[in-house]
N, C-alpha and C positions, 0 to 999 in steps of 0.2 A: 194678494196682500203679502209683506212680508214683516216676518218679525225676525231681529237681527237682538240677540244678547251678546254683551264683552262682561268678562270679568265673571264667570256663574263659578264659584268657587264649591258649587255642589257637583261640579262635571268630573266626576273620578269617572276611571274603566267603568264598574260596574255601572253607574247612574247612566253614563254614553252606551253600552250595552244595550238596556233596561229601553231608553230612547231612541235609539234605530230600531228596535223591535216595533216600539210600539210607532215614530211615525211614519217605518215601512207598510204598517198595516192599515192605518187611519184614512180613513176616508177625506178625499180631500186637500192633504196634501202631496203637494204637486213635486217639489225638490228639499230634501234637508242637507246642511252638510254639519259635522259636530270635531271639533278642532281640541282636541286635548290638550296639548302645551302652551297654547294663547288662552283657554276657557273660551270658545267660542260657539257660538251656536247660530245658526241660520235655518229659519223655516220658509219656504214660499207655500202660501196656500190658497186655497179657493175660496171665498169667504161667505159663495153661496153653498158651499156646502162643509163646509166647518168654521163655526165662530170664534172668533178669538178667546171668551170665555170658555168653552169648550176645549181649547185646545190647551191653556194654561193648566184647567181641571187636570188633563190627561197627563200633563208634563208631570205635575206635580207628584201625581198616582206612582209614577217613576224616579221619584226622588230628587226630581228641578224645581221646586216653587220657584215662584215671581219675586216672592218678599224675599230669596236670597241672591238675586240677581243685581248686580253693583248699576250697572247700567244695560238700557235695553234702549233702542228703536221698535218702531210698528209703522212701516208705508205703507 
């Protein structure tokens, strides 16, 4: 599954930090890539072994909620 965000205006240095940490270590997923000058974010993941609820949970814990994200996809 992938979830693709534009426009996450919470994506400073620190928050992108904070996010490669954590979905380097996260079970599950497969590829991230995190784009600091466009606000961009891309997660591929597994969806048998991490749920989209889960994974938003985890964003969030890092300073990316959903609710401040302008627009998103989910394949």
């Amino acid at each position: 599954m992938e979830f693709k965000a534009l426009r996450v205006p919470s994506l400073t240095e620190d928050v992108a930090s904070k996010l490669e940490t954590l979905l380097g270590n996260l079970p599950g997923v497969e590829r991230f890539s995190i784009t600091l000058d466009t606000q961009e974010l891309h997660i591929v993941f597994d969806e048998e072994q991490l749920t989209f609820r889960t994974l938003v949970q985890e964003m969030s814990t890092a300073g990316c909620s959903l609710k401040n994200i302008d627009a998103a996809i989910l394949l």
